[in-house]
PAGU-406809 format. One record per atom (N, C-alpha, C, O): y, x, z. Coordinates in pm, whole numbers, padded with zeros to 5 digits, always signed. Atoms other than C-alpha are relative to their C-alpha. Layout:
N
YXZ ...
This chain:
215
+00077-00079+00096 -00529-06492+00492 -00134+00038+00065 -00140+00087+00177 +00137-00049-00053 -00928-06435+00519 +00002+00132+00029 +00097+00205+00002 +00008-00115-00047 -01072-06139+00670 -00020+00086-00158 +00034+00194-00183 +00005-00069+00153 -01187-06061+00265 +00102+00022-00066 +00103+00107-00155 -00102+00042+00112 -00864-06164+00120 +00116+00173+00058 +00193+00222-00024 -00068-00107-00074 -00692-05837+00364 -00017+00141-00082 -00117+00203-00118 +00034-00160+00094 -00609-05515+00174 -00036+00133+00101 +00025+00170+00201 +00073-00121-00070 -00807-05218+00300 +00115+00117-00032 +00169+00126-00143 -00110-00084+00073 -00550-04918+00319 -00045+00107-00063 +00032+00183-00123 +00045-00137+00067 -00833-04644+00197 -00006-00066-00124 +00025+00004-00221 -00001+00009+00126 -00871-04841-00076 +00150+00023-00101 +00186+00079-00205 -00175-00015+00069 -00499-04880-00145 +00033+00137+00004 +00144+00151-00048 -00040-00144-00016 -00476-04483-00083 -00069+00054-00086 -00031+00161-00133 +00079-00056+00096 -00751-04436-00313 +00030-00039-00195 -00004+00023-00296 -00048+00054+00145 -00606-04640-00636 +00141+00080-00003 +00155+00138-00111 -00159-00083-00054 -00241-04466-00533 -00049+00164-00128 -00027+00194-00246 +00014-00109+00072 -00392-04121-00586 -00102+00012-00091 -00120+00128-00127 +00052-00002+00123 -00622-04193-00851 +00100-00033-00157 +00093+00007-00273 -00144+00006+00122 -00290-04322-01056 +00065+00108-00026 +00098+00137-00141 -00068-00120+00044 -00124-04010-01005 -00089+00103-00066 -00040+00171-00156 +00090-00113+00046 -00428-03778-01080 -00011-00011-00149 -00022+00075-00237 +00042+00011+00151 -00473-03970-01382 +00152+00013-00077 +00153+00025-00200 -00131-00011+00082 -00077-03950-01476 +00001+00134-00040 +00051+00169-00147 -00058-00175+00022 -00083-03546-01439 -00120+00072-00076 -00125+00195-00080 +00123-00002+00043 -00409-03539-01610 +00034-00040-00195 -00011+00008-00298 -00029+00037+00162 -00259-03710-01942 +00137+00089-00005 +00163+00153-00106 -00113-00082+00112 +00075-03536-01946 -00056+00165+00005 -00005+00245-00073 +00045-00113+00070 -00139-03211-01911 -00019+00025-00118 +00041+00106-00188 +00053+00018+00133 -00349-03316-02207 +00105-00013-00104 +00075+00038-00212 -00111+00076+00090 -00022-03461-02392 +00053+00149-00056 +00054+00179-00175 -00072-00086-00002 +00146-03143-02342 -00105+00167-00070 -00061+00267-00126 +00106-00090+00105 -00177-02916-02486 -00012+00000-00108 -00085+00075-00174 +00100+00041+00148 -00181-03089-02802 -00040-00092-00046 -00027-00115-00167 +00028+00077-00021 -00337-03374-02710 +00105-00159+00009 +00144-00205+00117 -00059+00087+00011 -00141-03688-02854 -00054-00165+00005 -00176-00163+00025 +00026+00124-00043 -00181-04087-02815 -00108-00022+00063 -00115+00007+00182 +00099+00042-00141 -00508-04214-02688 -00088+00117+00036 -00149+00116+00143 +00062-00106-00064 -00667-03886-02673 +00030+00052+00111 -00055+00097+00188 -00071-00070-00140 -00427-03762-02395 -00077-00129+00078 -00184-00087+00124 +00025+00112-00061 -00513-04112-02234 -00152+00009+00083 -00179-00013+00201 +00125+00006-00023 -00890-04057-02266 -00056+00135+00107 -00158+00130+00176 +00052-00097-00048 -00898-03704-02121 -00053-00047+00172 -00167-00034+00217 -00008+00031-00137 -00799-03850-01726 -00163-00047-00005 -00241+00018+00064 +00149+00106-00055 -01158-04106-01751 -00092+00086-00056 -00208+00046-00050 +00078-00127+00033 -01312-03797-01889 -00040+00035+00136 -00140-00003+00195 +00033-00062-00138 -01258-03592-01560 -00044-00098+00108 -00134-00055+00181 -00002+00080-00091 -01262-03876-01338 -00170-00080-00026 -00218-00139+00071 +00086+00077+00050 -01578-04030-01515 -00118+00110+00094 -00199+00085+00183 +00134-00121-00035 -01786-03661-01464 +00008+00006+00148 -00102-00005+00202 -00010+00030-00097 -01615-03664-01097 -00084-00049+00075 -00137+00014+00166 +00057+00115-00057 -01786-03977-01000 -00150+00008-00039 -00236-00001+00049 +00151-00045+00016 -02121-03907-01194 -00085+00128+00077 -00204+00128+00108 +00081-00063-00099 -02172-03591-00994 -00012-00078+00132 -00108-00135+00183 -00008+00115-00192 -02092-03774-00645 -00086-00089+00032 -00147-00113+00136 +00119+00124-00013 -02293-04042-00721 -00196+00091-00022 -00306+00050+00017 +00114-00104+00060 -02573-03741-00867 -00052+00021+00217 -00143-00023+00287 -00020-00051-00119 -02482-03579-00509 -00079-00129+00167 -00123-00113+00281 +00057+00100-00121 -02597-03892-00291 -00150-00023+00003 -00223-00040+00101 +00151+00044+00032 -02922-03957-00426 -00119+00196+00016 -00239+00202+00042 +00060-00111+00021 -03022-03549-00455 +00097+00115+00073 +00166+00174-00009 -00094-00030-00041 -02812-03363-00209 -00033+00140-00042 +00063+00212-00072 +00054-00162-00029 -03030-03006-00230 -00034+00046-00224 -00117+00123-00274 +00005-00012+00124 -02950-03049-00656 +00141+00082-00042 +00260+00048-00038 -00119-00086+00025 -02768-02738-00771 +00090-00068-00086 +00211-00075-00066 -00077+00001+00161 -02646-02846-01090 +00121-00141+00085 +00242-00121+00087 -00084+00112-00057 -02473-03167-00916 +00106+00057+00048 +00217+00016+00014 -00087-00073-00104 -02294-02936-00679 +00100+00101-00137 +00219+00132-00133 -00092-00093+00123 -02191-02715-01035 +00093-00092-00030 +00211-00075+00003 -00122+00070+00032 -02034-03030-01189 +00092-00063+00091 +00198-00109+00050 -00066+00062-00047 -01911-03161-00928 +00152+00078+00069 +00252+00022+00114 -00103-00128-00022 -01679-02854-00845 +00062+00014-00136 +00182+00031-00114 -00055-00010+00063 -01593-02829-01224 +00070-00149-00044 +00156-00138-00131 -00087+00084-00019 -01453-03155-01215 +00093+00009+00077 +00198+00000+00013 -00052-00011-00078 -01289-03118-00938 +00115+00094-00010 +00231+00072+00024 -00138-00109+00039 -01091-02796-01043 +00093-00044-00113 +00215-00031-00126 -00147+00069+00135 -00961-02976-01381 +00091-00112+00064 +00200-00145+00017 -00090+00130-00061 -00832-03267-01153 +00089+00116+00099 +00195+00150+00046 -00068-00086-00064 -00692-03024-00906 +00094+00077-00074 +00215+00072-00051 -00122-00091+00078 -00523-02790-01141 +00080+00002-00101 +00139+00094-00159 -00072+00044+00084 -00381-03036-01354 +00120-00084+00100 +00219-00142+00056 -00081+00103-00084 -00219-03212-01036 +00072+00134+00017 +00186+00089+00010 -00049-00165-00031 -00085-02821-00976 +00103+00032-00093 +00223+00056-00086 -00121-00087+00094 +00016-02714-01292 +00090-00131-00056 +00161-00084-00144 -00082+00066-00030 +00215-03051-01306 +00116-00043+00127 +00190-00140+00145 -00108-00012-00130 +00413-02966-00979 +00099+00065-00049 +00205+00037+00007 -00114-00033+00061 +00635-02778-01187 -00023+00153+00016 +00070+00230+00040 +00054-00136+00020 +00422-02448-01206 +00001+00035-00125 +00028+00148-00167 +00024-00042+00103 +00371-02461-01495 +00066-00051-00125 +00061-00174-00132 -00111+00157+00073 +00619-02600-01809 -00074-00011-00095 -00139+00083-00142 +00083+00082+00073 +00460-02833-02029 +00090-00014-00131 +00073-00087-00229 -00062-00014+00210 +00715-02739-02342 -00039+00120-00014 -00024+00157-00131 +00081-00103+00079 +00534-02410-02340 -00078+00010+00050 -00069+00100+00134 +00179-00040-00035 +00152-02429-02258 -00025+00120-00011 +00035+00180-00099 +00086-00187+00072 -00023-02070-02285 -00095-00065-00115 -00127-00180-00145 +00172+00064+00094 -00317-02086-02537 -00100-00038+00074 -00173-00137+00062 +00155+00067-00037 -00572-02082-02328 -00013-00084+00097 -00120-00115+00150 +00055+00115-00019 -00479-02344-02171 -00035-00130-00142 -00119-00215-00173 +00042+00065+00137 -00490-02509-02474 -00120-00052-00075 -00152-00151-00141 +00168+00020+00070 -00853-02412-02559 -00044-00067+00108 -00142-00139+00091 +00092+00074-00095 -00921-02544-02204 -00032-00096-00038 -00144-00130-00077 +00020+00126+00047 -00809-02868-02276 -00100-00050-00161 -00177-00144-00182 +00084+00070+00136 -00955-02897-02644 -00166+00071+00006 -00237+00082-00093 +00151-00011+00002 -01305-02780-02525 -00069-00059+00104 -00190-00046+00125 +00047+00081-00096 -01322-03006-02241 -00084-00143-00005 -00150-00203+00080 +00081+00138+00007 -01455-03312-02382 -00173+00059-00037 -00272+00004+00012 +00140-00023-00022 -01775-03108-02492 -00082+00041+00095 -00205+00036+00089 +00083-00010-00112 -01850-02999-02160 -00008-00091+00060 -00117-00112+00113 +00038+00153-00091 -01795-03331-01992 -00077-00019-00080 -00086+00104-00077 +00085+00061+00051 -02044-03449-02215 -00138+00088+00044 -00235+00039+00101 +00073-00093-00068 -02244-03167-02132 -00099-00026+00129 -00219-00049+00147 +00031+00078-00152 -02244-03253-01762 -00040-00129+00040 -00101-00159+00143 +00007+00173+00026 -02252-03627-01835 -00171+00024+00001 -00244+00027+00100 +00108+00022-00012 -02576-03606-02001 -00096+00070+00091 -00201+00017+00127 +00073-00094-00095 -02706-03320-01778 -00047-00087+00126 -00167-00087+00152 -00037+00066-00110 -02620-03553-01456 -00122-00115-00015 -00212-00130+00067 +00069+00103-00003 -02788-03861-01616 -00169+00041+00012 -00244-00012+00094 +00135-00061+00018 -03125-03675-01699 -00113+00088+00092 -00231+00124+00083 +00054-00101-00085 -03176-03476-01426 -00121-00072+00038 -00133-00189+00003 +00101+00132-00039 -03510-03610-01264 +00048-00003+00168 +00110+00080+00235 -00050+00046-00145 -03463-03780-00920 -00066+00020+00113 -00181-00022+00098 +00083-00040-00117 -03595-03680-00591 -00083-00119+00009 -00047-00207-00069 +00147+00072-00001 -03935-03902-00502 +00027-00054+00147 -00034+00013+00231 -00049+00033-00119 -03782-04096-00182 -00209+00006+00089 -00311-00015+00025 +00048-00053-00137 -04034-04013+00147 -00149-00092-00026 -00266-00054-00023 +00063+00112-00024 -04180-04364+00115 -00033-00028-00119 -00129-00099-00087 +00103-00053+00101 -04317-04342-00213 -00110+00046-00031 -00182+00016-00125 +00106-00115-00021 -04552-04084-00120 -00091-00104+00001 -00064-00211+00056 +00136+00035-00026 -04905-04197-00160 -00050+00032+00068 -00059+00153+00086 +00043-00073-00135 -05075-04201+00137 -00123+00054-00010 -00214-00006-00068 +00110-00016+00023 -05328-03963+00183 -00123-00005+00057 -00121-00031+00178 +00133+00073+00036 -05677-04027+00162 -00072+00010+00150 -00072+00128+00187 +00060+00000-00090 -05863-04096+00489 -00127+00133-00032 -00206+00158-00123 +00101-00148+00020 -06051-03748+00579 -00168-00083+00101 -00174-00130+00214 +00166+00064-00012 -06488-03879+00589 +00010+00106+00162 +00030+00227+00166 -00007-00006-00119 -06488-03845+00970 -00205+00095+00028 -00287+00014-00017 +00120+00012-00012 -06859-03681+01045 -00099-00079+00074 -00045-00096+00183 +00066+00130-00028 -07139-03948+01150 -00052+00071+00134 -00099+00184+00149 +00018-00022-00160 -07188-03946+01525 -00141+00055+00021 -00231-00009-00034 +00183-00026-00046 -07539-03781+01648 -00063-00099+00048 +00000-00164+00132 +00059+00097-00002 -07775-04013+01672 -00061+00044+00159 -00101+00158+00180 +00091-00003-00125 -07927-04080+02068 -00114-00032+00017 -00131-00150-00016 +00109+00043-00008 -08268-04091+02142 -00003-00088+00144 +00017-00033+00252 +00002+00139-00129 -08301-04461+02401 -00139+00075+00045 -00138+00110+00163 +00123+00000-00042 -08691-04354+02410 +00004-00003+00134 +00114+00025+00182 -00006-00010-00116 -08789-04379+02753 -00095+00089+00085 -00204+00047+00125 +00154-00112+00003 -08998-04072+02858 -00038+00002+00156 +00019-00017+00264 +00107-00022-00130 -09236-04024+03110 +00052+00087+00093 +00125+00176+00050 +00008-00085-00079 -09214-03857+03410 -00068+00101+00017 -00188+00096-00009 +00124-00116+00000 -09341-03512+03480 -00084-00060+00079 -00066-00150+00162 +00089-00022-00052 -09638-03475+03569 +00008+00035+00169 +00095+00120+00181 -00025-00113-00099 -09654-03355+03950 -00116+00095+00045 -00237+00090+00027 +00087-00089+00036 -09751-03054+04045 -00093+00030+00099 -00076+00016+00220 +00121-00065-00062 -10077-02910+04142 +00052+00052+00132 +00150+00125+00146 -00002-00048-00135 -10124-02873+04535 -00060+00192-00037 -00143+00254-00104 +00055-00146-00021 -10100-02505+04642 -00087+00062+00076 -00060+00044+00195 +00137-00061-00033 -10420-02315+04734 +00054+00058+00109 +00174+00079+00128 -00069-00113-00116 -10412-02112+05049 -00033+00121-00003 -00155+00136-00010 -00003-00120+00034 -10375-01764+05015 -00140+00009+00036 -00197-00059+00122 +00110-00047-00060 -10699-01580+05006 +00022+00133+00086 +00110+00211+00050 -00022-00094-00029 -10753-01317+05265 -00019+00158-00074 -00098+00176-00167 -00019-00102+00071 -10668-00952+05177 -00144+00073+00022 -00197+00060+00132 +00117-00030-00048 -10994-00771+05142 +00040+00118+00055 +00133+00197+00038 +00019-00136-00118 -11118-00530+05424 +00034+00155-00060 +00030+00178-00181 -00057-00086+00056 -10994-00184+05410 -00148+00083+00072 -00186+00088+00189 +00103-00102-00048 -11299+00056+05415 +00050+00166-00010 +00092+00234-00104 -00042-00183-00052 -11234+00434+05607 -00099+00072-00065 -00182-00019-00066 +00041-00065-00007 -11418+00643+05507 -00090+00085+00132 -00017+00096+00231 +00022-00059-00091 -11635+00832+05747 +00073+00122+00075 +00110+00127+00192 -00030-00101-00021 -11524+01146+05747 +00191+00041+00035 +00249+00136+00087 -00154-00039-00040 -11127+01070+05744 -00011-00127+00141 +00096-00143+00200 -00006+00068-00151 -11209+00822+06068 -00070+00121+00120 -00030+00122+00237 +00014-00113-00114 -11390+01143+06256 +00123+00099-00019 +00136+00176+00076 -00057-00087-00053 -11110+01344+06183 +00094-00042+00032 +00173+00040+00077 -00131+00038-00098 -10834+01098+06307 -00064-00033+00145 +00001-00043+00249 +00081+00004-00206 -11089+01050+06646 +00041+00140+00018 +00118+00149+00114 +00009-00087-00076 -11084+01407+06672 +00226+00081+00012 +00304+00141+00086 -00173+00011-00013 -10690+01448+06638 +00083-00087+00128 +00184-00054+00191 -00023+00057-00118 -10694+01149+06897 -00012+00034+00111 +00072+00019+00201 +00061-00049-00085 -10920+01303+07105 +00087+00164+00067 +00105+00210+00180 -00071-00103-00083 -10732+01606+07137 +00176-00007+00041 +00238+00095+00068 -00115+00014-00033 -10390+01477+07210 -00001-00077+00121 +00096-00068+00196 +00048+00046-00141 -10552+01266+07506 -00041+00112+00112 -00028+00105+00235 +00019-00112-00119 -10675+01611+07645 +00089+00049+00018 +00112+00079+00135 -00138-00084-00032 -10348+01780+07589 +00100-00119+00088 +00125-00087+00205 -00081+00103-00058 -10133+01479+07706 -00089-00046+00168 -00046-00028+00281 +00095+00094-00119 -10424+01289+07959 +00051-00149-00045 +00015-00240+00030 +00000+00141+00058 -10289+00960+07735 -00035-00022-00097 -00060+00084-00154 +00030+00058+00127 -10380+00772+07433 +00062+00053-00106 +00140+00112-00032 -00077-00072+00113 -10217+00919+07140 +00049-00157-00062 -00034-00233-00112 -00098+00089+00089 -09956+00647+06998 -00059-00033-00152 -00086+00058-00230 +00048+00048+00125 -10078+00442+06693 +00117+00062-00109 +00070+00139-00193 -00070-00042+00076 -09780+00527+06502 +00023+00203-00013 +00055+00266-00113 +00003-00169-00036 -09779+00931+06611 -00143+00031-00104 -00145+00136-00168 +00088-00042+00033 -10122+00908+06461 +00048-00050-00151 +00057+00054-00216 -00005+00029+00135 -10042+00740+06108 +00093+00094-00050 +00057+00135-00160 -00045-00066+00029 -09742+00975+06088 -00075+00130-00042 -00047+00193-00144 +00053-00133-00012 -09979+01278+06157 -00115-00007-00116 -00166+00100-00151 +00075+00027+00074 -10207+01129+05912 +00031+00000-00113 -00039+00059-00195 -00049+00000+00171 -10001+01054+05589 +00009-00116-00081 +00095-00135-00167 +00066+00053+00057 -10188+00776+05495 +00107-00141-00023 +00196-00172+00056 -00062+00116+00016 -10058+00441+05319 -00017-00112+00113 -00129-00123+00164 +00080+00136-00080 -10061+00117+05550 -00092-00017+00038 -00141+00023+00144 +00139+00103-00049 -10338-00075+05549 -00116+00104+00007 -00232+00073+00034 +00125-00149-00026 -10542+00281+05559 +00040-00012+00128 -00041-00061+00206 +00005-00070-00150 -10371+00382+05888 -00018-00119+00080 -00056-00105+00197 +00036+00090-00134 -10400+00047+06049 -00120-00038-00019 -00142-00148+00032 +00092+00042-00012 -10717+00023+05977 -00076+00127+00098 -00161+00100+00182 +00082-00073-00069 -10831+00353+06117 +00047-00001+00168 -00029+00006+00264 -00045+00075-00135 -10555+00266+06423 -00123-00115+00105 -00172-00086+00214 +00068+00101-00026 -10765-00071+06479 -00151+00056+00056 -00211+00025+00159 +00159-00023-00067 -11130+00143+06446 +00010+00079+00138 -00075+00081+00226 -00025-00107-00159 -10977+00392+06741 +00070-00067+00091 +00144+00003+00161 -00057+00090-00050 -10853+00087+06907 +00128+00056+00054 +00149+00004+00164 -00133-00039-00052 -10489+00274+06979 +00093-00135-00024 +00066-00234-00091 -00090+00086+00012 -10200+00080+07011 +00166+00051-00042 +00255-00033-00055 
């Protein structure tokens, strides 16, 4: 026997309990009320909406309404496999199960078309790609080829500072200030002793220093 020709056992586990779901599914219905092919039709009812959410559910996983029917399917298959365990006796139904069953085909239809209509998620790769963003145009370089500075102008040589003119009268009275610190001492009076004793800015006292030749 080919590797195709080999029976798969989920499949064989899956036709198994789809036979029984659908047996406890019609003698529910049978037993509501529901006589010849209507009982028949209810099972590919549930089993139909079942499979339309699931299949809803693959394509749109984050789709409420899929996730609604697919749970209210799920409870009529479930709690018809239940209340056929011998919970419940099927020579006296309640009513409302009764109304369940005889208002069930308008909500599967309900869900049916709901399921088919929904709109479908827009897979990833679909997307239109978007639009190349206008890059701004590079600054333009100037090649020109420019001149060299200029170089610069030779530097002049300082001019000298002009002469500092004494006065007469403040050069006799630093002689006579000199003069008497040579008689009191018998030495020269210190160039700096004299500019101190004098006051005077710089280039004043070394100039009157220079005329009293001190050092």
């Amino acid at each position: 026997m080919s590797r195709s020709m080999r029976p798969d056992a989920v499949l064989v586990q899956a036709v198994i309990a789809g036979a029984l779901s659908f047996a406890h599914l019609h003698d529910l219905a049978e037993a509501a009320g529901q006589s010849g092919w209507k009982a028949w039709a209810y099972p590919i009812s549930v089993d139909l909406l079942l499979v339309a959410a699931w299949r809803r559910l693959r394509t749109a996983r984050r789709d409420r309404s899929a996730w609604t029917w697919f749970v209210i399917a799920l409870v009529a298959s479930l709690g018809a496999n239940i209340a056929t365990a011998g919970l419940l006796d099927l020579k006296h139904v309640p009513d409302w199960l009764c109304i369940l069953v005889a208002g069930w085909p308008a909500l599967a239809f309900l869900g049916g078309t709901l399921l088919v209509h929904a709109p479908t998620e827009t897979p990833v790769a679909a997307v239109a790609p978007a639009q190349p963003v206008d890059e701004p145009p590079a600054p333009e370089v100037d090649v020109r080829r420019e001149d060299p500075a200029p170089p610069a102008p030779p530097e002049l040589p300082a001019s000298p500072a002009p002469a500092v003119t004494v006065p007469v009268a403040l050069l006799d009275h630093a002689r006579k200030i000199a003069d008497s610190h040579r008689a009191a001492t018998g030495t020269p009076m210190p160039a700096d002793a004299l500019t101190a004793r004098l006051g005077l800015p710089g280039p004043m006292s070394a100039a009157i220093t220079s005329e009293l030749q001190l050092t």
